[in-house]
N, C-alpha and C positions, 0 to 999 in steps of 0.2 A: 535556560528556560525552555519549556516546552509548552506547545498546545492543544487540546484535544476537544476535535468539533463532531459535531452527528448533526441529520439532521432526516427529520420523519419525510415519510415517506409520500406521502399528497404532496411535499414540495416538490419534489425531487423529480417530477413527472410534467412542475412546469417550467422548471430549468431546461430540463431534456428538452422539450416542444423551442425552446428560444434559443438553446445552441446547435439546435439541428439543422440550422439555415447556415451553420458555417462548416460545423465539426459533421465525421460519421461514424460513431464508437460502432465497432461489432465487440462483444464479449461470447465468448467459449468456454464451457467447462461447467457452466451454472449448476449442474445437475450433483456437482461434487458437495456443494456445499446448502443445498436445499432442505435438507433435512436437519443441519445445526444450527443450532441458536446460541451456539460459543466458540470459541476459538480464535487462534492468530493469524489472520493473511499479511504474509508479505512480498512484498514487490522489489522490482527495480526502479531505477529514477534517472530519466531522461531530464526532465526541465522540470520546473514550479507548477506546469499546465497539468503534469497527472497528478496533481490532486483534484482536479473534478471527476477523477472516476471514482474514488471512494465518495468523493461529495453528491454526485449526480447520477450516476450511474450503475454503481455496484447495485447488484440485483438485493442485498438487504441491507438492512438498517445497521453500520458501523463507526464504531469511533475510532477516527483515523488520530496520531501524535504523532507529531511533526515539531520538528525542532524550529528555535524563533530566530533562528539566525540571518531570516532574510534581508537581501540587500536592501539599501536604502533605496527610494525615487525606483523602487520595481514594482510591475503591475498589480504583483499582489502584496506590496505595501501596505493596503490598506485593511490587510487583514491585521496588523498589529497594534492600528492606532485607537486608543484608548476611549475613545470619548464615543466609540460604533455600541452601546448600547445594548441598541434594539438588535445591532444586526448578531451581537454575542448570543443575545439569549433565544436570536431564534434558531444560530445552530447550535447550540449549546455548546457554546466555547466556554475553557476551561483552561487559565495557567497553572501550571505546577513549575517545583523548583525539579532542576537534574537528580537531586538525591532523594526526589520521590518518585522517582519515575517507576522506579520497580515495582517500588506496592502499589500503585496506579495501575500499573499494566497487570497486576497479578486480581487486584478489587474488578476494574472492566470485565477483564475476560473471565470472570465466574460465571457472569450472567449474560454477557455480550460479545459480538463479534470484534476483536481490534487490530487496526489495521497500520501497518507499520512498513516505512522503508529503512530498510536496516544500513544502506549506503549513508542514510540522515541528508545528503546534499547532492543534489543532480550531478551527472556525469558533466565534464569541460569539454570532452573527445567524444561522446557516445560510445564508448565500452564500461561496463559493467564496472563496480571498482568494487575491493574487497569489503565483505558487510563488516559493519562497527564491529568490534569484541564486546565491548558492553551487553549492547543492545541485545547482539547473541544472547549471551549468559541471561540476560534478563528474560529474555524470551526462554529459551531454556526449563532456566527455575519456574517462571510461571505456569508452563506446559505439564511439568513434573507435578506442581502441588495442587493443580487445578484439574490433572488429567485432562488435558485437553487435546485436541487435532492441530496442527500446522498447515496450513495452505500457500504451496507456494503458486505464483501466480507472476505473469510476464507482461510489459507494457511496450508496445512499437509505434511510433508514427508522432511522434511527442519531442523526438531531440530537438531543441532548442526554439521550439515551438512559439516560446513565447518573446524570443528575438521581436525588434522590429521589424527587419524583413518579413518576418514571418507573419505578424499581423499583416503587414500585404497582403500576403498569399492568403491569407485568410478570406480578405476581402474579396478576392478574386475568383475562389473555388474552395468546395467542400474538401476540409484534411481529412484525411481516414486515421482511424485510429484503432487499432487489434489491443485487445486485454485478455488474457490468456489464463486461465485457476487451474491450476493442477492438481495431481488425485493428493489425496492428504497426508502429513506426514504424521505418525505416531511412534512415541519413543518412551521408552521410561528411565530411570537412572542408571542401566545397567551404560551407558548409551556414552560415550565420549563428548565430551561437548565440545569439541574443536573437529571433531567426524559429522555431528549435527551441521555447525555452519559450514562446512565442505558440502555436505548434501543440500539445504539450502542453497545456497550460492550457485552449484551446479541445474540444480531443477529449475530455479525463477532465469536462471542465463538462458537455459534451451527454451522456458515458455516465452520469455522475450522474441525470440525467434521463430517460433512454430506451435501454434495450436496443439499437432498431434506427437508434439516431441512429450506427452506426459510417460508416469509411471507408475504405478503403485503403490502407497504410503506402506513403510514397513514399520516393525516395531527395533528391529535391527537394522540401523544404516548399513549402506554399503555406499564405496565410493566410485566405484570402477565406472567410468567415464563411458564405455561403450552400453554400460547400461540403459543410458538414456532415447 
């Protein structure tokens, strides 16, 4: 099962104000994606905590899916329990089954932004782990028939965030947190889709790391590593 939440944009601005007494998002790259009102951003996945950057902080209005596999007795537990209502329908949570996930992701991003981490489960180590194959392909075909952009995009300052310890340190001092959007990627079916998630995979690893590590979305992947 999967889930897909959005939520408008007058909240979003008062979450910001209440976790800005802990956290400190900087985001980079906003200017890439200003002018679309469709397409796929994807990330990497430190801990359960970068979802409040599609939640709270992405500079527009996305629906992020996210698999429901989360652990039991974890902080964000409570996003799965059934009887939250009110809290469903103010972000517009939405369960789907695994075998709709693609026409869901292909329906969203006609008209809207969708936001996606293709790893699906936060790193154990903090290294990057290889993006799903599915999820690729779904992304993919959806990109294909929708004509649409790829955004990849990197997250730092998040691994294991949502530890115990780490809610200490919370308590204790503002975490900083870097979110990183990359220039776009476009591709059409001339395009290998095992070459696709290679270039994904390479561009959201360097933005994880560095703001100005982007590159230019081509319509032809290329892999070559020094290119970044």
């Amino acid at each position: 099962m999967y889930f897909i939440y959005s939520l408008p944009m007058q909240l979003r601005f008062f979450f910001q104000n209440l976790l800005s007494f802990i956290i400190n998002v900087k985001i980079t790259g906003e200017d890439f994606i200003k002018d679309h009102k469709r397409g796929i951003i994807v990330c990497n996945h430190y801990d359960f905590s970068d979802l409040i950057i599609p939640l709270f902080y992405f500079p527009k209005v996305v629906y992020l899916i996210y698999p429901m596999d989360i652990q039991k007795n974890h902080i964000f537990d409570l996003l799965l329990n059934q009887n939250l209502n009110i809290f469903y329908d103010l972000l517009e949570i939405h369960f789907i089954k695994e075998e709709e996930l693609e026409n869901q992701i292909k329906q969203l991003s006609k008209d809207n932004l969708v936001f996606l981490f293709p790893e699906l489960n936060p790193t154990h180590t903090g290294v990057i782990q290889p993006f799903n194959e599915n999820i690729i392909k779904m992304i993919y075909n959806a990109t294909i028939e929708n004509d649409l952009l790829v955004f990849p995009s990197g997250i730092n300052g998040t691994f294991r965030l949502s530890d115990f310890f780490s809610m200490i340190q919370l308590a204790l001092q503002r975490v900083k947190i870097n979110y990183n959007i990359g220039y776009p990627i476009q591709i059409n079916n001339t395009v290998d889709v095992n070459d696709f998630k290679k270039e994904l995979e390479k561009q959201t690893y360097a933005l994880s790391l560095h703001p100005e590590r982007r590159k230019k979305g081509r319509a032809i992947i290329r892999t070559d590593a020094r290119e970044l």
